[in-house]
Backbone as CSV, one residue per row, in Angstrom:
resi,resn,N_x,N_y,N_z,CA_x,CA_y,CA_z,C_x,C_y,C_z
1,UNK,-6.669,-16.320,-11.064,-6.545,-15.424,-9.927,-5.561,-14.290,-10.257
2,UNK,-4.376,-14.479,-11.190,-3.591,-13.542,-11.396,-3.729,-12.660,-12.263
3,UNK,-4.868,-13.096,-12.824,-5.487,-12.052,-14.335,-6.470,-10.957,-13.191
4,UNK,-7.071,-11.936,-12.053,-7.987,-10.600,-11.407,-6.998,-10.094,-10.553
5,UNK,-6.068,-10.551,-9.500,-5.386,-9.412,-9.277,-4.985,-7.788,-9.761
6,UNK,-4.444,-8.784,-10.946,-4.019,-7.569,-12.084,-5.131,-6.295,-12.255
7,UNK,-6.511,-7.114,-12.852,-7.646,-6.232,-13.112,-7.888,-5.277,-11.729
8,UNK,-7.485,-5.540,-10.633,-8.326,-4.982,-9.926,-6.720,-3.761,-9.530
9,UNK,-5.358,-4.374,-9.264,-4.293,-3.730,-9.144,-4.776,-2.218,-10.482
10,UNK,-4.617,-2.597,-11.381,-5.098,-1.323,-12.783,-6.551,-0.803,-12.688
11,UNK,-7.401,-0.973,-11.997,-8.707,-0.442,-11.350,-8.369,0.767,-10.211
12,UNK,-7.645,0.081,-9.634,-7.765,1.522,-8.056,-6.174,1.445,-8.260
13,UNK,-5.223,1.243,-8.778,-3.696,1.331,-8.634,-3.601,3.159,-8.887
14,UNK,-2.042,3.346,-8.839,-1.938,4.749,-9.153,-2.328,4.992,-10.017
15,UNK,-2.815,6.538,-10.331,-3.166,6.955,-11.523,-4.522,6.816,-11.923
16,UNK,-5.402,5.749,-10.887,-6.852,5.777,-11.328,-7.808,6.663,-10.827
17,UNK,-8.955,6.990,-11.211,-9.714,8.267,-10.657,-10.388,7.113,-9.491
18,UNK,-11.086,5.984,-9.811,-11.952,5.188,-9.347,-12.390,4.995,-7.785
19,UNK,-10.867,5.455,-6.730,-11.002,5.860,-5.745,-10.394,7.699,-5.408
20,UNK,-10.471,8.080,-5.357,-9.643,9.067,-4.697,-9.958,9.570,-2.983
21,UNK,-8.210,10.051,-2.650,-8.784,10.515,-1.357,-7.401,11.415,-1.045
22,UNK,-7.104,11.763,0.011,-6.192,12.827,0.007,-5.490,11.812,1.336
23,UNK,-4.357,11.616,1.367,-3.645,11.552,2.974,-2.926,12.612,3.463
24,UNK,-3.731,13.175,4.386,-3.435,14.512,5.388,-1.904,14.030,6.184
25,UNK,-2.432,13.353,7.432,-0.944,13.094,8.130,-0.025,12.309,7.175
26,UNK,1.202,12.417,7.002,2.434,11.918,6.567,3.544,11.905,7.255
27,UNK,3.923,12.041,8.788,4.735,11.904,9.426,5.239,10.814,9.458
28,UNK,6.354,10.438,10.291,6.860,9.197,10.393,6.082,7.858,10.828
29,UNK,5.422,8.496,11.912,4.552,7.320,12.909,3.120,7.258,12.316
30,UNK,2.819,8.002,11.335,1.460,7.527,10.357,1.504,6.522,9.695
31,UNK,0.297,5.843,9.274,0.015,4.830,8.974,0.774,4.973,7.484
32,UNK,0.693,5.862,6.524,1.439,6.077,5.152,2.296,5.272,4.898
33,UNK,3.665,6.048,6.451,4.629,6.052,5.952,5.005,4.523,6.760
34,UNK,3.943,3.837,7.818,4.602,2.326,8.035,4.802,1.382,7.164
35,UNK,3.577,1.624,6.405,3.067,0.703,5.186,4.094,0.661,4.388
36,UNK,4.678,2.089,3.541,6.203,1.954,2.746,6.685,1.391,3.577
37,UNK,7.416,1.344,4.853,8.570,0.831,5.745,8.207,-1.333,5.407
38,UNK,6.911,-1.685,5.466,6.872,-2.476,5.996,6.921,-3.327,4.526
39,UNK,6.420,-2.576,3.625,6.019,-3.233,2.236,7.768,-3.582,1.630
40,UNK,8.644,-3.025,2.025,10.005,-3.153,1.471,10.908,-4.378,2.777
41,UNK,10.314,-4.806,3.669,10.869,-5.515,4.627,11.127,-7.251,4.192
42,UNK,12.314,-7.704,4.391,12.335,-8.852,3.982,10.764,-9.788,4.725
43,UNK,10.966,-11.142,4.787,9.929,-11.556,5.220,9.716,-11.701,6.736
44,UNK,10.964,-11.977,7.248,10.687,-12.264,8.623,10.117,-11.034,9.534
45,UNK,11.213,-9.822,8.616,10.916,-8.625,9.851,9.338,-8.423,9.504
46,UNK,9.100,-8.630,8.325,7.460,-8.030,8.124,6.260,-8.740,9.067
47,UNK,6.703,-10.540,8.981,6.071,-10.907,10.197,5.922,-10.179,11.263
48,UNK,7.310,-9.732,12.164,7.152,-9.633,13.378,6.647,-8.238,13.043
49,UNK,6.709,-7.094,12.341,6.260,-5.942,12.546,5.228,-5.248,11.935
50,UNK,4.349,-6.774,11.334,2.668,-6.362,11.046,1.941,-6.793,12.043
């Protein structure tokens, strides 16, 4: 399972053409910038604030 993670993380990860798309809004309350907020959250807060 951790070999396909990987494969698929180096498939669409940064830097790949395989998807592209542009993100227009980047404000605070966009989806962008929750995802950074939430992806760096210990575990509990991420519970309560996904």
């Amino acid at each position: 399972m951790e070999t396909f993670k990987s494969r698929v993380k180096d498939a669409l990860g940064e830097g790949s053409k395989a998807v592209q798309m542009e993100i227009v809004n980047q404000e605070q309350g966009d989806l962008p910038k929750l995802v950074d907020q939430m992806i760096v959250q210990e575990r509990d807060a991420f519970a309560v604030s996904s």
